[in-house]
N, C-alpha and C positions, 0 to 999 in steps of 0.2 A: 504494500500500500504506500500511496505516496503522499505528502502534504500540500497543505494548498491555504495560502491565507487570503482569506475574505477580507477586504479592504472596504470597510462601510464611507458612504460621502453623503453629504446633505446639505444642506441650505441651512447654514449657520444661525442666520433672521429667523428662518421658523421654528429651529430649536428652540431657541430662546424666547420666539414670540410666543411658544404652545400655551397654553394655559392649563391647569394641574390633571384635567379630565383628558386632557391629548396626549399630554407625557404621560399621564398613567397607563392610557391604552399601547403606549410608545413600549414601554417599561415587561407590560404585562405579554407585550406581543415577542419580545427575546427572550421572557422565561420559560413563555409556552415554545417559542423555537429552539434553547437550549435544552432542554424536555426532550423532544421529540428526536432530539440528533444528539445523545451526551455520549452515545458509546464514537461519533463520529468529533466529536470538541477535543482538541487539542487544550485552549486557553482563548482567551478575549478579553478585552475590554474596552470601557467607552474610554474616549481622551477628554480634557478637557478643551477648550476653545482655541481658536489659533491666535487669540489675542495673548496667549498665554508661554506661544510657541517660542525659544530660542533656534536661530540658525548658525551652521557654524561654515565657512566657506576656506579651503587653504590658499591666500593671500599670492599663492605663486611663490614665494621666496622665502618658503621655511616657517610662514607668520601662519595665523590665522587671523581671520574676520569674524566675529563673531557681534550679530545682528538680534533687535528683539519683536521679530518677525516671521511667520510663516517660510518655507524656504519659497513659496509660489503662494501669490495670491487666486486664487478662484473662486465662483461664485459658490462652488460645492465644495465644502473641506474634508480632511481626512477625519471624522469623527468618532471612530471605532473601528476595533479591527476582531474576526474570529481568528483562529487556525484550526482546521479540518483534517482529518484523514481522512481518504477516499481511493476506491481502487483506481479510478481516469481521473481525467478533466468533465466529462459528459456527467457523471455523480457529483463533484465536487460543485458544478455548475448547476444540477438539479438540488443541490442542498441548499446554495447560495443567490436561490429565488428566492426561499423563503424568510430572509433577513428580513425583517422591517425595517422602514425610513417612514422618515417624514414627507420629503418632497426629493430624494436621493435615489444612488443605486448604490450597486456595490460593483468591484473587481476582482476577481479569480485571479489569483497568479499562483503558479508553483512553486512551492521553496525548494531552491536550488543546495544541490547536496555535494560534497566533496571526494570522492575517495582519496 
């Protein structure tokens, strides 16, 4: 089997604008999806806002830059992430329909392994 992290994104405004009965359904809709896939859960969690984010850049010359900023502004932020096992892409991709967002999706990617 191989891994896959679910990159959750949404629209930061409507996080924040939800009101306690939208976040509650927000809330109750990842437990009931943690539920339903725990033998398939690796780990997750929500992040906090990207107002919140540090970036850290190497300056070219041995320095760093370090920024207190998103490393990319966009309209959809990274606001959570799962990690899944799964035996494809095609499963890992039929589990990670059922994430909840707000007004978001999510992204499939595989984690890449070393021998």
């Amino acid at each position: 089997m191989a891994e896959y992290l679910v990159l959750i994104y949404d629209d930061e405004s409507a996080v924040a604008g939800a009101g306690e009965q939208e976040s509650g359904r927000l809330l109750a809709g990842h437990r009931r999806f943690m539920a339903a896939h725990e033998t398939a859960l690796r780990g997750g969690n929500a992040l906090q806002s990207t107002a919140t984010a540090t970036s850290i850049r190497s300056d070219g010359a041995a320095g760093f830059s370090v920024t207190d900023a998103p490393f990319a502004e966009t309209k959809e932020a990274l606001v959570g992430y799962y990690l899944i096992e799964a035996d494809d892409l095609d499963r890992a991709v039929a589990i990670a329909k059922q994430v909840p967002t707000f007004a978001g999706g999510v992204e499939v990617r595989p984690v890449r392994t070393f021998d």
